[in-house]
KOLMAR-610024 format. One record per residue (C-alpha): residue in one letter; y, x, z. Coordinates in nm, 2 decimals. Last residue first. Example, Ala and Ser with C-alpha at 12.3 -4.5 7.8 and 13.67 -1.06 7.14 Angstrom:
<lummar><res>s</res><v>-0.11</v><u>1.37</u><w>0.71</w></lummar>
<lummar><res>a</res><v>-0.45</v><u>1.23</u><w>0.78</w></lummar>
REM end
This chain:
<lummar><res>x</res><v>6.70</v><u>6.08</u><w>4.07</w></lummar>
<lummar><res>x</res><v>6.62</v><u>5.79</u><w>4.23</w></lummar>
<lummar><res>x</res><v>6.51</v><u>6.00</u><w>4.54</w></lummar>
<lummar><res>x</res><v>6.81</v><u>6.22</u><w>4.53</w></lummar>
<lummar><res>x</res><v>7.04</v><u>5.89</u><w>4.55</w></lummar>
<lummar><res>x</res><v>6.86</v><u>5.80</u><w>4.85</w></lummar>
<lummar><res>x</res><v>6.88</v><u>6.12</u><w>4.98</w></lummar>
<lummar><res>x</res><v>7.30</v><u>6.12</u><w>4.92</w></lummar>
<lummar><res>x</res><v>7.32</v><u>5.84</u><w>5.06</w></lummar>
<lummar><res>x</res><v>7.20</v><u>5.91</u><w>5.37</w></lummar>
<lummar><res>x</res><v>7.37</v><u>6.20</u><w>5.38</w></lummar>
<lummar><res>x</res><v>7.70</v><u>6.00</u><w>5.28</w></lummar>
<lummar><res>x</res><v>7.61</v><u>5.78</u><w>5.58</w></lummar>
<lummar><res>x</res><v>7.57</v><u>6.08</u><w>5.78</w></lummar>
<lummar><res>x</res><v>7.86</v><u>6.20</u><w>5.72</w></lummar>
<lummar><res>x</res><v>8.10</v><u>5.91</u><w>5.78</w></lummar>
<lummar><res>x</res><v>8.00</v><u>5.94</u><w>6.14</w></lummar>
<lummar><res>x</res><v>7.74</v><u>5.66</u><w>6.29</w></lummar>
<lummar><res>x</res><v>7.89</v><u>5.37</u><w>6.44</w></lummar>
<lummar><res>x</res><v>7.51</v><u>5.31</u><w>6.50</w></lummar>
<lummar><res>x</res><v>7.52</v><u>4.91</u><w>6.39</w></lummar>
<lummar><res>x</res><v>7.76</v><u>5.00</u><w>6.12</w></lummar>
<lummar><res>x</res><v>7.68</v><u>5.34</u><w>5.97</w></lummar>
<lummar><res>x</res><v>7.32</v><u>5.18</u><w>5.99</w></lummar>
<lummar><res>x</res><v>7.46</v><u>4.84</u><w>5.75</w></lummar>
<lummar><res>x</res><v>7.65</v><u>5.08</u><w>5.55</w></lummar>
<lummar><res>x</res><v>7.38</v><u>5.28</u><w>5.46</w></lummar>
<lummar><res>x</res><v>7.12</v><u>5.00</u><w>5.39</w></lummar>
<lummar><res>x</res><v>7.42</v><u>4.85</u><w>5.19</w></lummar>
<lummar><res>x</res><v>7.49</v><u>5.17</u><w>5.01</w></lummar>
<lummar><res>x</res><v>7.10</v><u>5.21</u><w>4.90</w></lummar>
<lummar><res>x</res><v>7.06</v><u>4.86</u><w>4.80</w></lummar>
<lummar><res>x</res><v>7.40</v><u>4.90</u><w>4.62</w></lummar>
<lummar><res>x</res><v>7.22</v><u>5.22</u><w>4.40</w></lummar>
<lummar><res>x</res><v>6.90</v><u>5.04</u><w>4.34</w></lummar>
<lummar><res>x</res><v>7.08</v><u>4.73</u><w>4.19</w></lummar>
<lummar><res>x</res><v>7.29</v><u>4.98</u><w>3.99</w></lummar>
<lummar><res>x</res><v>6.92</v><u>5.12</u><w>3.86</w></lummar>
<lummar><res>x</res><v>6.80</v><u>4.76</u><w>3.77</w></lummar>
<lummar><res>x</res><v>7.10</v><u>4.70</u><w>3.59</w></lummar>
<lummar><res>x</res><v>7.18</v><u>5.00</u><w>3.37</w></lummar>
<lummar><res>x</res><v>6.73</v><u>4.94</u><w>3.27</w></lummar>
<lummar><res>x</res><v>6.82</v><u>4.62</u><w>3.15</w></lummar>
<lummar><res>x</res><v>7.11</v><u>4.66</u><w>2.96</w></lummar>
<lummar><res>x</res><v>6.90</v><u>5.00</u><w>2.78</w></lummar>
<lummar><res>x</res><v>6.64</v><u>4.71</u><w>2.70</w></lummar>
<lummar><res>x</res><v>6.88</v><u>4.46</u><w>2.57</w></lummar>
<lummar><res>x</res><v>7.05</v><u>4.67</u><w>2.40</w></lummar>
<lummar><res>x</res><v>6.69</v><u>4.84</u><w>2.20</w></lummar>
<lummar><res>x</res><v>6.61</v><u>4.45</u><w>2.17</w></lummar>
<lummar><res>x</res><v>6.92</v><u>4.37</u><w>1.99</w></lummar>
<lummar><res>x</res><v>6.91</v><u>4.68</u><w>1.77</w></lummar>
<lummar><res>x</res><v>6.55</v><u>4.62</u><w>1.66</w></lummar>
<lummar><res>x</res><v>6.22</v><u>4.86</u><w>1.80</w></lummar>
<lummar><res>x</res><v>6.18</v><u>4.61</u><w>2.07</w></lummar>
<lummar><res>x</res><v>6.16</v><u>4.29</u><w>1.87</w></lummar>
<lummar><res>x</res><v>5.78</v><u>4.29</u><w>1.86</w></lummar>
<lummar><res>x</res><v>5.79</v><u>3.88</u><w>1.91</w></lummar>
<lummar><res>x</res><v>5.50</v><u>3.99</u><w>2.20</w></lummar>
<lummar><res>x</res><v>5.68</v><u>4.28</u><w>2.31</w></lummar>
<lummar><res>x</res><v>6.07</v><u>4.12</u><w>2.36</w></lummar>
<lummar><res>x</res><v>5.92</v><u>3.85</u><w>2.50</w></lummar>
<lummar><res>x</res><v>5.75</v><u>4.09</u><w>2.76</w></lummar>
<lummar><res>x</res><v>6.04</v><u>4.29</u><w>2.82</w></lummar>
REM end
């Protein structure tokens, strides 16, 4: 972001992609830290498949 700034390539195709490419990424990221924290207390818990999809569900809520 900050290259893309200072050479004031944001407003260009290449920098709008690259932007909207970065933002995909940093919310999938998000998303599998939320399953992996999920899956990691279903695991350790042997919690029921519900409340790992409540868990998942709030942490999906708060991205939201």
């Amino acid at each position: 972001m900050k290259l893309l700034t200072d050479k004031r390539g944001i407003d260009s195709l290449h920098g709008r992609i690259a932007v909207g490419f970065l933002i995909v990424q940093d919310i999938v990221v998000v998303l599998t830290m939320i399953l992996l924290v999920a899956w990691n207390a279903g695991q350790q818990g042997e919690m029921a498949a519900a409340e790992v999809a409540w868990r998942l569900a709030r942490g999906i809520g708060l991205l939201g």
